[in-house]
Each structure stands twice: as C-alpha cells, then as structure tokens.
C-alpha atoms as one frame of an Amber mdcrd trajectory, in Angstrom:
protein
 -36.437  20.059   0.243 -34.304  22.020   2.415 -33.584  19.033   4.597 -32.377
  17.181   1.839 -30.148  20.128   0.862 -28.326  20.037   3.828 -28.100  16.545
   3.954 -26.341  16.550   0.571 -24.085  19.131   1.456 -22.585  17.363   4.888
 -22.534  14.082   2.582 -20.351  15.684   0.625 -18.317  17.236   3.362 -17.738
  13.928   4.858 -16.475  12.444   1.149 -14.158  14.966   0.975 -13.116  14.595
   4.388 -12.881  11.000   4.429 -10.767  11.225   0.738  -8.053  13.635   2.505
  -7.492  11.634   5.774  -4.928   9.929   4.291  -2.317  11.979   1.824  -0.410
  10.849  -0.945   2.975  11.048   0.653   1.665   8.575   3.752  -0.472   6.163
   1.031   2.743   5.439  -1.076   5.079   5.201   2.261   2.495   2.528   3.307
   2.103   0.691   0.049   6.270   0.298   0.311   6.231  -1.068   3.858   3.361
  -3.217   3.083   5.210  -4.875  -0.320   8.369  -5.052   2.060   6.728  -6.836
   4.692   5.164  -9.009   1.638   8.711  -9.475   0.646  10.115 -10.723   4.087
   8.105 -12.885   5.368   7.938 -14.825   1.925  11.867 -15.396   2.118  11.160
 -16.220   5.893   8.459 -18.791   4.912  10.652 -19.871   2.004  13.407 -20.619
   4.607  11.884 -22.437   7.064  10.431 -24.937   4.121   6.910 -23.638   4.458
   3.957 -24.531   2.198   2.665 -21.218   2.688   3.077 -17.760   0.856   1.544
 -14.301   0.838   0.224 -13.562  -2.406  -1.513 -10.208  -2.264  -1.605  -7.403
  -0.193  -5.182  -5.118   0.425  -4.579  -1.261   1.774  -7.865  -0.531   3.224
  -8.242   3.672   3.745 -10.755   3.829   6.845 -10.314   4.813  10.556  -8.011
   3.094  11.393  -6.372   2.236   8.014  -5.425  -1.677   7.247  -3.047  -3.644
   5.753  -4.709  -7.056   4.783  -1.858  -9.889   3.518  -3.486 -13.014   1.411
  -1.691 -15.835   1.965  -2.185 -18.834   0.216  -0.286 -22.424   0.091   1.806
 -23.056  -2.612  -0.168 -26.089  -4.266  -3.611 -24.492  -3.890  -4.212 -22.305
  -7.061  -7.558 -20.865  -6.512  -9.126 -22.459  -3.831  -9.540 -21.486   0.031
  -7.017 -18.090   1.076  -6.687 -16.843   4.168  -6.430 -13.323   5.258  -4.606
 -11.426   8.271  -5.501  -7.520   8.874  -3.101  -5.501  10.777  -3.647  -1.661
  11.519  -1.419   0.859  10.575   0.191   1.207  13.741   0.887  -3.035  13.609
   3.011  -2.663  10.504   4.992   0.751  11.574   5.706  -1.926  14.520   6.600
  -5.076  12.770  10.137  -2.714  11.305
C-alpha cells in the first residue's frame, strides 16, 4: 500500500505541476495572438480570392504548447478540415 501512496502523491505533484506551467497572464497573451493571427490571414486569404478560411483555433497546454488553426473552404460546411500546429515559439515569430 505504501507504493501506491507514493505513487499518488507524485501523480499529484506532476498535475499540479503540469496545471502551473503555463500562467494566466501568458494563456490570455496567447489566446490574443492566436485570434489575431486568425484574423490576418483570413483578410489575407480573403484578398487574394481564396476558397479557403480558418475557422477555429485549438491552444493545446503541453511541452511545448500549440497553437492548432482549422481551416476549412468556404463551400464545405462540415465535411473534411484541415489542421496546421505551430509551437509557441512559431507564432511569437509569425509578428
């Protein structure tokens, strides 16, 4: 039983680490570069006459963190998406 104990306990040690690696301040600053980006490239893809549009926008909080976009072609409602990830460190870049 002791085993188990201790496995519990470092479980929980890693939850708690894992929920703090990111704070709030960083989440929302990449949730607002992520929705800019968004934002962007749709006029950009607008622009150049493009079928194609991003449509949603996935933070993933792991090591490292992701941005995944959705994009989707304007006539297709609910049929096949694509997705892009980027890192972090890819979308600080793309500014």
């Amino acid at each position: 039983m002791r085993l188990f104990d201790k496995t519990k306990e470092t479980v929980s040690k890693v939850k708690d680490v894992a929920s703090d690696l990111v704070g709030d301040e960083t989440l929302a600053n990449m949730i607002i570069a992520a929705s800019t980006k968004l934002d962007s490239v749709n006029e950009a893809l607008k622009a150049k006459g493009s079928g194609y549009t991003i449509h949603g926008v996935d933070i993933e909080m792991g090591i490292p963190s992701k941005v995944i976009y959705a994009v989707r072609r304007e006539f297709e409602k609910k049929q096949r998406r694509t997705r892009t990830t980027y890192t972090v460190a890819q979308c600080a870049s793309m500014e």
